[in-house]
C-alpha positions as CSV (number, residue, x, y, z in Angstrom):
1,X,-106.8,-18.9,20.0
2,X,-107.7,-16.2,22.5
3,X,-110.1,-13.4,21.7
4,X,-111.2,-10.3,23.6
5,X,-114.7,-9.3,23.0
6,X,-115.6,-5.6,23.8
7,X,-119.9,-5.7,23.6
8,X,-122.2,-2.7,23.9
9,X,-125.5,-2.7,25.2
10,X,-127.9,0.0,24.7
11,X,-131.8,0.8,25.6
12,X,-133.8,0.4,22.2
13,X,-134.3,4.0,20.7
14,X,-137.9,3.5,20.6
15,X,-138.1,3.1,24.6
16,X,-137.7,6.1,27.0
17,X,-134.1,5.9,28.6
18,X,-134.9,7.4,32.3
19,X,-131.4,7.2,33.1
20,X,-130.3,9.4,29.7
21,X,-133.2,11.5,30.3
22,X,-132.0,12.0,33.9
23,X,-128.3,13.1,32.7
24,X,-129.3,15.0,29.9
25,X,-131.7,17.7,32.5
26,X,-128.0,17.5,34.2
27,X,-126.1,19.1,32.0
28,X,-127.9,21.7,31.7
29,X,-127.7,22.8,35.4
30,X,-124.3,22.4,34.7
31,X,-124.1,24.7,32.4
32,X,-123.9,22.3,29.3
33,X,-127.2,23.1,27.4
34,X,-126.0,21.6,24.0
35,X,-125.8,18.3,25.1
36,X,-128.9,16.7,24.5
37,X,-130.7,12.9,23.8
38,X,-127.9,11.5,26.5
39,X,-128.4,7.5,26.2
40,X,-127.1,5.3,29.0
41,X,-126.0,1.5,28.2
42,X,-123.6,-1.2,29.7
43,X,-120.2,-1.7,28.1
44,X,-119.1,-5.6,28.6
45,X,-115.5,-7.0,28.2
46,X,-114.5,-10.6,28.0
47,X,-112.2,-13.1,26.9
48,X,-113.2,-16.1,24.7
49,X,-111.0,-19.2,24.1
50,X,-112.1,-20.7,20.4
51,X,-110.6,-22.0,17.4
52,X,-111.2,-19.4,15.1
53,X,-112.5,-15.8,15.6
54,X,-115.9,-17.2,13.7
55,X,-116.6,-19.6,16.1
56,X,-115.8,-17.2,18.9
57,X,-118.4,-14.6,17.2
58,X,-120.9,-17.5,17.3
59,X,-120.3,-17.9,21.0
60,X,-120.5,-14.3,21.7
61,X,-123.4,-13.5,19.5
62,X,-125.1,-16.4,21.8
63,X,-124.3,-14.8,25.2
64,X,-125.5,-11.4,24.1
65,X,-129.1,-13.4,23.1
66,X,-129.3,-15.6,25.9
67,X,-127.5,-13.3,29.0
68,X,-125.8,-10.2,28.5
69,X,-128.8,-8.1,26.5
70,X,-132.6,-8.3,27.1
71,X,-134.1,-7.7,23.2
72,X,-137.1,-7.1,24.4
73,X,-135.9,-3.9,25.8
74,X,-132.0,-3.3,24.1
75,X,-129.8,-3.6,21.4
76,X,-126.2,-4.8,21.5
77,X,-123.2,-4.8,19.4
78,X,-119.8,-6.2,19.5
79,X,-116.4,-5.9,18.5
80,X,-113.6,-9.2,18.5
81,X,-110.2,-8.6,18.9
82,X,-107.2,-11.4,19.2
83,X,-105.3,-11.5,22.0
Protein backbone atom coordinates (compact mmCIF):
# COMPACT_ATOMS: atom_id res chain seq x y z
CA UNK A 1 0.00 0.00 0.00
CA UNK A 2 0.93 3.63 -0.77
CA UNK A 3 0.66 6.34 1.82
CA UNK A 4 1.18 10.09 1.69
CA UNK A 5 2.46 11.55 4.79
CA UNK A 6 1.96 15.42 5.27
CA UNK A 7 4.43 16.27 8.58
CA UNK A 8 4.76 19.59 10.43
CA UNK A 9 7.60 20.89 12.06
CA UNK A 10 7.59 23.65 14.36
CA UNK A 11 10.17 25.65 16.80
CA UNK A 12 9.43 24.49 20.48
CA UNK A 13 7.12 27.17 22.12
CA UNK A 14 9.52 27.55 24.93
CA UNK A 15 12.34 28.80 22.40
CA UNK A 16 12.43 32.28 20.73
CA UNK A 17 11.29 31.84 17.02
CA UNK A 18 13.54 34.79 15.25
CA UNK A 19 11.97 34.20 12.08
CA UNK A 20 8.13 34.49 13.66
CA UNK A 21 9.39 37.37 15.67
CA UNK A 22 10.75 38.84 12.48
CA UNK A 23 7.20 38.55 10.54
CA UNK A 24 5.20 39.36 13.29
CA UNK A 25 7.14 43.32 13.60
CA UNK A 26 6.09 42.96 9.74
CA UNK A 27 2.71 43.02 9.87
CA UNK A 28 2.47 45.73 11.68
CA UNK A 29 4.25 48.03 9.12
CA UNK A 30 1.84 46.63 7.03
CA UNK A 31 -0.79 47.72 8.57
CA UNK A 32 -1.82 44.34 10.27
CA UNK A 33 -1.42 45.16 14.01
CA UNK A 34 -3.70 42.21 15.19
CA UNK A 35 -1.56 39.61 14.10
CA UNK A 36 0.63 38.69 16.69
CA UNK A 37 2.98 35.43 18.18
CA UNK A 38 3.57 34.57 14.18
CA UNK A 39 5.58 31.02 14.41
CA UNK A 40 7.51 29.85 11.42
CA UNK A 41 8.02 25.88 10.83
CA UNK A 42 8.73 23.51 7.81
CA UNK A 43 5.81 21.61 6.20
CA UNK A 44 7.22 18.11 4.71
CA UNK A 45 5.35 15.87 2.14
CA UNK A 46 6.22 12.36 1.25
CA UNK A 47 5.20 9.12 -0.01
CA UNK A 48 5.74 5.87 1.97
CA UNK A 49 5.28 2.27 0.43
CA UNK A 50 4.27 -0.22 3.51
CA UNK A 51 1.95 -2.86 4.30
CA UNK A 52 -0.34 -1.26 6.43
CA UNK A 53 -0.84 2.44 7.39
CA UNK A 54 0.72 1.20 11.14
CA UNK A 55 3.72 0.13 9.82
CA UNK A 56 4.07 3.23 7.63
CA UNK A 57 3.31 5.47 10.92
CA UNK A 58 6.25 3.51 12.42
CA UNK A 59 8.49 4.46 9.54
CA UNK A 60 7.41 8.03 9.59
CA UNK A 61 7.44 8.59 13.22
CA UNK A 62 11.26 7.25 12.78
CA UNK A 63 12.25 9.84 10.05
CA UNK A 64 10.79 12.70 12.04
CA UNK A 65 13.20 11.30 15.19
CA UNK A 66 16.13 10.54 13.32
CA UNK A 67 16.06 13.37 10.13
CA UNK A 68 13.31 15.56 9.48
CA UNK A 69 12.86 17.35 13.18
CA UNK A 70 15.68 18.29 15.63
CA UNK A 71 13.82 17.71 19.33
CA UNK A 72 16.17 19.37 20.88
CA UNK A 73 14.97 22.45 19.36
CA UNK A 74 11.13 21.42 17.56
CA UNK A 75 8.19 19.65 17.72
CA UNK A 76 6.56 17.71 14.78
CA UNK A 77 3.36 16.18 13.87
CA UNK A 78 1.91 14.21 11.18
CA UNK A 79 -0.96 13.27 9.27
CA UNK A 80 -1.20 9.72 6.87
CA UNK A 81 -3.21 9.54 4.11
CA UNK A 82 -3.69 6.46 1.41
CA UNK A 83 -3.00 6.99 -1.86
Amino acid sequence: MKFRAEIDVMPLKALLDPQGKAVTGSMKNLGLPEIENVRIGKHITLEIEADSKDIANTKVDEACKKLLANQIMESYEFELFEN
